[in-house]
C-alpha positions as CSV (number, residue, x, y, z in Angstrom):
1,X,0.0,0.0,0.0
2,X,2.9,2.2,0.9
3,X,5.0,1.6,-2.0
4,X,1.6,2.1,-4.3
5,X,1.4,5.8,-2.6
6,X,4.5,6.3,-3.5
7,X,4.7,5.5,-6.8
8,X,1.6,7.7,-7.2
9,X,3.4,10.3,-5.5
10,X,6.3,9.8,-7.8
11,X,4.0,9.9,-11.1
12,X,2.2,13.2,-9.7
13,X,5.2,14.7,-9.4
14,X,6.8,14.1,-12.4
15,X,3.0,15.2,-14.1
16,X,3.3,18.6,-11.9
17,X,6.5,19.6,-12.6
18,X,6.3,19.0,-16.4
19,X,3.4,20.8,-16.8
20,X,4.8,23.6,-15.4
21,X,7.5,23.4,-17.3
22,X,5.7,23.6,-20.5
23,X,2.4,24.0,-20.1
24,X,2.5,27.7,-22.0
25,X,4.2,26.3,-24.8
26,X,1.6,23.1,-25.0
27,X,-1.2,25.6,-25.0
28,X,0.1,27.8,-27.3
29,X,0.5,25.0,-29.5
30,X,-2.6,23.2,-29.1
31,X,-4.6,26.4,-29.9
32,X,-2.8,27.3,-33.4
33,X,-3.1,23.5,-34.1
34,X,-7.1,24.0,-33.3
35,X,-7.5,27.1,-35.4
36,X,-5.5,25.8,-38.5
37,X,-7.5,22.7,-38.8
38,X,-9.8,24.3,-41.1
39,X,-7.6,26.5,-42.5
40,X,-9.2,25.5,-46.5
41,X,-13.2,25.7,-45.8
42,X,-12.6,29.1,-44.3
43,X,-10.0,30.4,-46.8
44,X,-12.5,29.3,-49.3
45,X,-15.3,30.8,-47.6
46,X,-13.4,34.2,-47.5
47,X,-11.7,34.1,-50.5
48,X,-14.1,32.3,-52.9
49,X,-12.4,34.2,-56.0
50,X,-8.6,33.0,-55.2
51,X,-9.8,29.3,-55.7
52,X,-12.8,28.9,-58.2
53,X,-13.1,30.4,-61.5
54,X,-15.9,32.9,-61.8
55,X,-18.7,31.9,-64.2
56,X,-17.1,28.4,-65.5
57,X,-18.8,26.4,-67.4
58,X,-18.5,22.9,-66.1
59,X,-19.2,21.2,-69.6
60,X,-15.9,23.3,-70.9
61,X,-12.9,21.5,-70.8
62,X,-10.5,23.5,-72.5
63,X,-7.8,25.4,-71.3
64,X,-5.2,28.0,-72.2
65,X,-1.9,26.4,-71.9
66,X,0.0,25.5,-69.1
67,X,2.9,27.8,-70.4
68,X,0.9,30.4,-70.9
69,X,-1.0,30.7,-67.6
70,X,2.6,30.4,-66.4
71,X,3.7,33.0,-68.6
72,X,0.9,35.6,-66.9
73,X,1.9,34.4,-63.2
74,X,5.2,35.2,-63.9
75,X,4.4,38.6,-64.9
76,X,2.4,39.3,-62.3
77,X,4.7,38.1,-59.7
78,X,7.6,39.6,-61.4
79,X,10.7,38.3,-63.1
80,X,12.8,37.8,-60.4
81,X,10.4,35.6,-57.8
82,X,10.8,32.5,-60.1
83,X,7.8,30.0,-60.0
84,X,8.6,26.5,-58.7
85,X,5.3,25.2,-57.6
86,X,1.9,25.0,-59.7
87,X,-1.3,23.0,-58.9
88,X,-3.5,22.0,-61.5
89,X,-6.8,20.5,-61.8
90,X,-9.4,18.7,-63.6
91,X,-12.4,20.2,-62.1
92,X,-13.2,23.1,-64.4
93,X,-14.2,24.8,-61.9
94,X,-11.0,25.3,-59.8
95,X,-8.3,28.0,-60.6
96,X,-5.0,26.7,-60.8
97,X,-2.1,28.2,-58.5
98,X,1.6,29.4,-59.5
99,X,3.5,29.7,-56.6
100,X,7.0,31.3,-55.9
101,X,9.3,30.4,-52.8
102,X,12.4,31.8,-51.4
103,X,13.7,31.0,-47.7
104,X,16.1,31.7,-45.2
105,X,17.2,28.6,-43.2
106,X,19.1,30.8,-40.9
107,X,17.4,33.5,-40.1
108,X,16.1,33.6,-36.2
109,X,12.2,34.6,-37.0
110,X,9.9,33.6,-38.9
111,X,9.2,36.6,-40.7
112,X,13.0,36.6,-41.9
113,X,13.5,32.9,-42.9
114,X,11.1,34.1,-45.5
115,X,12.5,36.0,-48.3
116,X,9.2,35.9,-50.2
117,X,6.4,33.5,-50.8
118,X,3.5,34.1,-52.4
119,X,0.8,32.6,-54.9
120,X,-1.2,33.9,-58.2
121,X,-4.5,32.4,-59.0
122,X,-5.6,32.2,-62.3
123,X,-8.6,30.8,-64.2
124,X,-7.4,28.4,-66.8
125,X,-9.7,29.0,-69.6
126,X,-9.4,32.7,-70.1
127,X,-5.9,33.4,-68.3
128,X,-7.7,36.2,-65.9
129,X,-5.8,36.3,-62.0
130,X,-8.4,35.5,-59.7
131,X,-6.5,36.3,-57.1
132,X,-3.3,37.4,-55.7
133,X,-1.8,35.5,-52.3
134,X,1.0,36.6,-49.8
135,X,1.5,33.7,-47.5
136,X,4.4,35.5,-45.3
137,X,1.4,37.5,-44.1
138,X,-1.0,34.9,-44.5
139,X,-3.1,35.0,-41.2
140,X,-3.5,31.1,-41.4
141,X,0.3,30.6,-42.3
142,X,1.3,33.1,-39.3
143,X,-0.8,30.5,-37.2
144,X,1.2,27.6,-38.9
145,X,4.8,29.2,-37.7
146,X,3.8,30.1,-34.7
147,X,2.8,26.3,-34.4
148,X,5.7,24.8,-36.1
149,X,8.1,27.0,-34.3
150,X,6.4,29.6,-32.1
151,X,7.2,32.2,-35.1
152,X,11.2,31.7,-34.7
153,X,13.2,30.2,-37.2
154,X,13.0,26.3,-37.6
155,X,16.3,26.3,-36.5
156,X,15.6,27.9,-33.2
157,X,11.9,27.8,-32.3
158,X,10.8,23.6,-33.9
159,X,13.2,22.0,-31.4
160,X,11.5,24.1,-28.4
161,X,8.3,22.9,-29.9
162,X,9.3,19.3,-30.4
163,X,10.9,18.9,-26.8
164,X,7.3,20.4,-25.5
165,X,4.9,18.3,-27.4
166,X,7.4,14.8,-26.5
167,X,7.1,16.2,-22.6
168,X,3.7,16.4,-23.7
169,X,3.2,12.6,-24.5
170,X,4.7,11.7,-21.3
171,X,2.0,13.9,-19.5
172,X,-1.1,12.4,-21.2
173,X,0.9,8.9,-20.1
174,X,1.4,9.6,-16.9
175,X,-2.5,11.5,-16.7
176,X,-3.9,8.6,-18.1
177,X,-1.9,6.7,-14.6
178,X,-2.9,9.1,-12.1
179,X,-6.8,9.2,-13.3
180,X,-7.0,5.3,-13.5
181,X,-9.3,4.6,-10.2
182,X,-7.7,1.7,-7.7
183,X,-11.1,-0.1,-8.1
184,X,-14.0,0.2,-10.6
185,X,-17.0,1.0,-8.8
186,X,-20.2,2.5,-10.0
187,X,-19.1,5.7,-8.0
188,X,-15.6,6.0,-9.5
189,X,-17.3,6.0,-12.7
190,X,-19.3,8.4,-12.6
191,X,-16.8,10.6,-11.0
192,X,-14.1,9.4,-14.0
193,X,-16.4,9.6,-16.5
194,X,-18.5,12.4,-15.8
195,X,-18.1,15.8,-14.9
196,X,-20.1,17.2,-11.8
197,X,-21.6,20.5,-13.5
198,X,-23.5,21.8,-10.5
199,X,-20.7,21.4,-8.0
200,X,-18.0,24.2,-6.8
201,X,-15.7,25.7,-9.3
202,X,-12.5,24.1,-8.1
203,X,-14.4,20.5,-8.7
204,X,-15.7,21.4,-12.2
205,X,-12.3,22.5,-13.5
206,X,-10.9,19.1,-11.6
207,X,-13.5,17.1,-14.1
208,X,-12.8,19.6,-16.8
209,X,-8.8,18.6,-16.4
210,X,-9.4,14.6,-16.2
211,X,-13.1,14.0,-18.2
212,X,-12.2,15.5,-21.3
213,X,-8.9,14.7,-20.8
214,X,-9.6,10.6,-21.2
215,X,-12.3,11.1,-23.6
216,X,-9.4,12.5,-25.9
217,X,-6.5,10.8,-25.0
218,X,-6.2,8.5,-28.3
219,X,-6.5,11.2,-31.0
220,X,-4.3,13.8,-28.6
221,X,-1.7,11.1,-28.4
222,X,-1.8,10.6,-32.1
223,X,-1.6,14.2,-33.2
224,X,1.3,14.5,-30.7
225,X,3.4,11.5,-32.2
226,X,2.7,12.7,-36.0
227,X,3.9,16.0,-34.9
228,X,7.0,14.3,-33.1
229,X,7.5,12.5,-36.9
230,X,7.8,16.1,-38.1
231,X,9.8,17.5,-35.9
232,X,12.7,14.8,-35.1
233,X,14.6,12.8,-37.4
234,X,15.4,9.9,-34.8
235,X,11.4,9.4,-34.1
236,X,10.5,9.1,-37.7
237,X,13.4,6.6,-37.8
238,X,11.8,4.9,-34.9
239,X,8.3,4.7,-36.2
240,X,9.8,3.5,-39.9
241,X,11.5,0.7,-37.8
242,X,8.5,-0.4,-36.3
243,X,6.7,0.1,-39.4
244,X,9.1,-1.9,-42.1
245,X,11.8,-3.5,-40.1
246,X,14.5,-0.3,-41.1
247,X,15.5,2.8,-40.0
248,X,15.6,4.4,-43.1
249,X,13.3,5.3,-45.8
250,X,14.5,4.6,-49.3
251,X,16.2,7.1,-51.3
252,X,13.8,8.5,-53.9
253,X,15.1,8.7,-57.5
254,X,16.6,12.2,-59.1
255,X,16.8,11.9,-62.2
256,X,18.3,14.6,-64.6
257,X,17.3,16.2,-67.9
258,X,19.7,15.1,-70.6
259,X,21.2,18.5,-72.0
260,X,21.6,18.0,-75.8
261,X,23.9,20.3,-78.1
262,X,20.9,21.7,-79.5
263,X,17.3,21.5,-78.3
264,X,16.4,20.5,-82.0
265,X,15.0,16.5,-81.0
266,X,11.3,16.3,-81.7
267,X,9.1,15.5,-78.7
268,X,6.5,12.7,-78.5
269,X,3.1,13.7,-78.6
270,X,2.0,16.7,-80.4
271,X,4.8,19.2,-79.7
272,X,7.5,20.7,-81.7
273,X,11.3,21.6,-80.6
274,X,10.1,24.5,-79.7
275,X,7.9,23.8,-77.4
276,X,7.9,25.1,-73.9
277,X,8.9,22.2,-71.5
278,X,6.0,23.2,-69.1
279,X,3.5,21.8,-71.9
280,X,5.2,18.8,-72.8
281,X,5.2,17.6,-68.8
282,X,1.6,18.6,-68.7
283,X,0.7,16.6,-71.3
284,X,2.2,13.1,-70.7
285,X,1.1,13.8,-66.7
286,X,-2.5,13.3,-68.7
287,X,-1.8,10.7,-70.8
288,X,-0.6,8.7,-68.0
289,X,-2.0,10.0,-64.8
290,X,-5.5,10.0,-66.1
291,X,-7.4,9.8,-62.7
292,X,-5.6,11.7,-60.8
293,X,-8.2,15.0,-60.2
294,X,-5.0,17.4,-58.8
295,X,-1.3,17.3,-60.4
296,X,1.4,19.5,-59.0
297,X,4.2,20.7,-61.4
298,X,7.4,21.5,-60.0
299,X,9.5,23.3,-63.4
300,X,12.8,22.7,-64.2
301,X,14.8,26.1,-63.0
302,X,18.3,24.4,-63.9
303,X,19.7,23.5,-66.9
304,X,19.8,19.5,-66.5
305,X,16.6,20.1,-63.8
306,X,13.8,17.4,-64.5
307,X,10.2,18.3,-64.5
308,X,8.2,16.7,-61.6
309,X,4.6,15.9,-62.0
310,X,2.8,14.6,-58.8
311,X,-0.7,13.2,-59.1
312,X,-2.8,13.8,-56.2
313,X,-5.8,10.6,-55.3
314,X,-7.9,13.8,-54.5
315,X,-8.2,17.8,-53.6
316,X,-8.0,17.5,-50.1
317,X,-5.2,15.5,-48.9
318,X,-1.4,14.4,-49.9
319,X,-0.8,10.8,-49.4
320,X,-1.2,8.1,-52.1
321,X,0.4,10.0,-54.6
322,X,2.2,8.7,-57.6
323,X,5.5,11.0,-58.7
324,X,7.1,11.0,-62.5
325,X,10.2,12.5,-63.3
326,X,10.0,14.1,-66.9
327,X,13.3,15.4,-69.3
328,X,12.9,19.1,-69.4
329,X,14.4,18.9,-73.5
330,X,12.4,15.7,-74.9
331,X,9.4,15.8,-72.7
332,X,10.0,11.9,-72.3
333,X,9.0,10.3,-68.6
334,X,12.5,9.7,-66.9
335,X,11.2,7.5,-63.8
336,X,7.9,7.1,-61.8
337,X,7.1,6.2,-58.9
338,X,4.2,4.8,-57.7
339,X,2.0,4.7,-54.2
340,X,1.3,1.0,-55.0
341,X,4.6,-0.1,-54.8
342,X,5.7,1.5,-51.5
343,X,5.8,-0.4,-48.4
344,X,3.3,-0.3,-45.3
345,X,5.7,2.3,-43.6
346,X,6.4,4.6,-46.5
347,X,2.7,4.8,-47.0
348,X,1.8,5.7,-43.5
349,X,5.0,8.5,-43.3
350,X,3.0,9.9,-46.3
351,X,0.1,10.0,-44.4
352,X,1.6,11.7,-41.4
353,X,1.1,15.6,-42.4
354,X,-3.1,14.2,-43.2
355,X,-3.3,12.7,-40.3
356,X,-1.8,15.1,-38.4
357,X,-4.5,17.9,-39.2
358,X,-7.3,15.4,-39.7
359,X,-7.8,15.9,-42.9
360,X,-7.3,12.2,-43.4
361,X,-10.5,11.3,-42.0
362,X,-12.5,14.0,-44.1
363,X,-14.8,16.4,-42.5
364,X,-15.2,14.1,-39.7
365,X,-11.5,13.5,-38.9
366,X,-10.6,17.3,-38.7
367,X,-13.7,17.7,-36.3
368,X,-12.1,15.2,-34.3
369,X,-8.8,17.0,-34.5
370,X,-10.3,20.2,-33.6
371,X,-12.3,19.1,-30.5
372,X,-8.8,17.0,-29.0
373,X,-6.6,20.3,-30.5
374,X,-9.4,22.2,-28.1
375,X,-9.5,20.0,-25.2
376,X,-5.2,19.8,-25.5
377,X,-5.1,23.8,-25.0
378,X,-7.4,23.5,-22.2
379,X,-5.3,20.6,-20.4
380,X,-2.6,23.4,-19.1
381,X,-5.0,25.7,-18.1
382,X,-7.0,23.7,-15.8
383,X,-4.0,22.1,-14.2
384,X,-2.6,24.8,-13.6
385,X,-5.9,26.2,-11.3
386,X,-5.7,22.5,-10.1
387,X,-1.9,23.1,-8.8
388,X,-3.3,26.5,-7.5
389,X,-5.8,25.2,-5.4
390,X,-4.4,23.3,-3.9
391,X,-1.0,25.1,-3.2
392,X,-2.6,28.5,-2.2
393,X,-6.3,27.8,-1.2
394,X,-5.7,24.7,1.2
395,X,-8.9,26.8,3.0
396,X,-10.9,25.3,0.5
397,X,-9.5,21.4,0.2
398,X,-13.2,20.2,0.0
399,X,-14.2,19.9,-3.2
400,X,-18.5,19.2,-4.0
C-alpha cells in the first residue's frame, strides 16, 4: 500500500513539474493547431475568387496552356520571384495556383526565414488572375509558424516545440496513470467519467482537467506522435522501424534532364522543338496519370533540372500519390514512382502531415482534430488552477 502511494506520489510529481515546465508552450500550441485545422473551408469561404473560376462552365474542358497561364503568373509576380510550384486540376471549376518560394534557413524569426512567398491564382480557360496570395502575411500561415516553431526560425523555435509536445506525451501517459481509479465502482465512474456541472468551481475545473482529458487521450496522443514525426529525425526513424523492419526510408530517384547540343530532337506527342517544356510535362502527366483530379508541377529552374509531375488521389489530402520525373528537352517520362509499390511504412509516413491535421478522416477527422486540439489547449489551463488550489487555497480542500 505504501510503496503504491509512493509511486503515485512519484508519477504526480513528475505530471506537476512537467506541466509547469511547459504548459504555456503546449497551449500555445494546441490552440494554433485547433485554429489551423480548417484553414481550407474558411480560406475558401473568405476568399471564394482565389480558388474557383468565376462563371465556369463545367461542360468546358478546354484550357489556355500551361505555359501560358505560367507565362501571366510570372508577370504578375515579377521576373525575379521565379515559380517552382503550380497546382492543376481537372475540375473546371477550380483556378489553378503558380506559386514562388524563397527562404532563409538561418534567419532567427519567422518573418525573416522568409524571403518571399507568395501565390497567383488564375482561371485556366481565359488566363484572368483571380487572385493574388502573400503567405508570409498569410493570417493562417502566421498560425502555422507560430505552431511549427512559435514564429522563430525552424532552427531555433521547432526544437522548443518538439521537446514540449514529446514532454507532452509523457504527460497524457502519466495522466492517463494518475486518473485510473484503484477499483471500478459505480461511483468511480461516474466521478471518471463524468463531470459534476452543478458542483464548486475548483471540482468542475478538476472534471474539466481529467473527463475530457480521457475522452481524448487517443486522438491527442496521435496528433502529438505525427507531430514528433515532423519534428525529429530519430522518431521518424523509430516509427519507420516499427513500421518496415528499417530505420531508413528509401532514397527517392533524381533523375536529370539530358542537356543536348541543341534542343532540335522532336518531342513525343504533339509538340514541336520548340515547345515550352512546361507543356510537354503537362501533357504526358494526362496521358498517363488520367485519374488523378490534382497534379502538382514542380519546373525545371536548372539546366539539367527534370520536371516533376505529382498526381494527387484527390483535392483534399497528400498521401497516395504517384510521382514522375520528366526530361525538361524531350518531354520523355524519366522514372515514376508509384504509391502502389511503397511499403506499409512509407505509405503511412505519407500520411503523417493528413493525419496530423485530420484531414485524413475528411470532415469528420478534422472535427475530431479540432475538439482533441481544443480539449489539448485546455489541459494546461485547468491544471494549472488544479496546482493552484491546492498550493494556495488549502482553506478550501473540500471539493462538492
Amino acid at each position: 500500500m505504501n510503496r503504491r502511494r509512493n509511486f503515485k506520489y512519484f508519477i504526480r510529481q513528475i505530471h506537476l513539474w512537467l506541466g509547469l515546465t511547459s504548459g504555456l508552450v503546449v497551449f500555445i500550441i494546441s490552440i494554433t493547431g485547433c485554429l489551423f485545422v480548417f484553414q481550407d473551408e474558411i480560406s475558401r469561404f473568405v476568399h471564394p475568387g482565389w480558388f474557383y473560376a468565376e462563371n465556369a462552365d463545367p461542360d468546358v474542358q478546354i484550357h489556355l496552356s500551361l505555359s501560358r497561364l505560367q507565362g501571366i503568373a510570372q508577370k504578375e509576380l515579377g521576373a525575379d520571384k521565379p515559380i517552382q510550384n503550380i497546382v492543376t486540376y481537372r475540375d473546371p471549376n477550380r483556378s489553378w495556383e503558380f506559386m514562388a518560394y524563397k527562404g532563409n534557413d538561418t534567419a532567427l524569426t519567422y518573418f525573416g526565414s522568409l524571403t518571399y512567398f507568395e501565390s497567383v491564382y488564375i482561371d485556366p480557360h481565359t488566363g484572368t488572375v483571380t487572385g493574388k496570395r502573400d503567405y508570409k502575411y498569410d493570417f493562417f500561415n502566421i498560425v502555422k509558424g507560430i505552431h511549427w516553431s512559435l514564429l522563430l526560425g525552424s532552427k531555433y523555435g521547432q526544437p522548443i516545440v518538439g521537446y514540449s509536445v514529446l514532454i507532452f506525451v509523457v504527460m497524457l501517459i502519466t495522466g492517463l496513470l494518475l486518473w485510473w481509479p484503484k477499483k471500478w465502482t459505480k461511483a468511480t465512474r461516474d466521478i471518471n467519467f463524468k463531470i459534476k456541472w452543478k458542483a464548486s468551481f475548483r471540482r468542475v475545473n478538476y472534471d474539466l482537467h481529467n473527463v475530457p482529458g480521457f475522452y481524448t487521450l487517443v486522438p491527442a496522443l496521435i496528433l502529438a506522435s505525427t507531430g514528433l514525426v515532423m519534428a525529429f529525425r530519430w522518431f521518424t526513424a523509430f516509427v519507420f522501424l516499427i513500421t518496415t523492419g528499417s530505420t531508413k526510408n528509401p532514397d527517392g530517384v533524381y533523375s536529370k534532364s539530358i542537356v543536348p547540343p541543341a534542343v532540335t530532337t522532336q518531342t513525343p506527342g504533339p509538340f514541336s522543338d520548340t515547345a515550352m517544356a512546361i507543356d510537354k510535362a503537362y501533357w504526358l502527366a494526362n496521358q498517363v496519370l488520367p485519374q488523378a483530379p490534382r497534379v502538382g508541377f514542380s519546373p525545371a529552374l536548372d539546366k539539367d533540372a527534370v520536371i516533376y509531375a505529382t498526381g494527387y488521389p484527390n483535392d483534399e489530402v497528400y498521401y497516395g500519390y504517384d510521382v514522375l520525373q520528366v526530361d525538361k528537352y524531350t518531354g520523355k517520362l524519366i522514372s515514376r514512382q508509384n504509391n502502389s509499390g511503397k511499403r506499409f511504412g512509407e505509405k503511412l509516413n505519407d500520411m503523417n502531415y493528413d493525419i496530423h491535421v485530420g484531414a485524413i478522416g475528411g470532415l469528420a477527422g478534422k472535427l475530431i482534430a479540432f475538439i482533441a486540439s481544443l480539449v489539448c489547449a485546455s489541459l494546461p489551463i485547468t491544471g494549472f488552477l488544479i496546482w493552484y488550489y491546492k498550493k494556495y487555497k488549502k482553506t478550501s480542500r473540500r471539493m462538492v
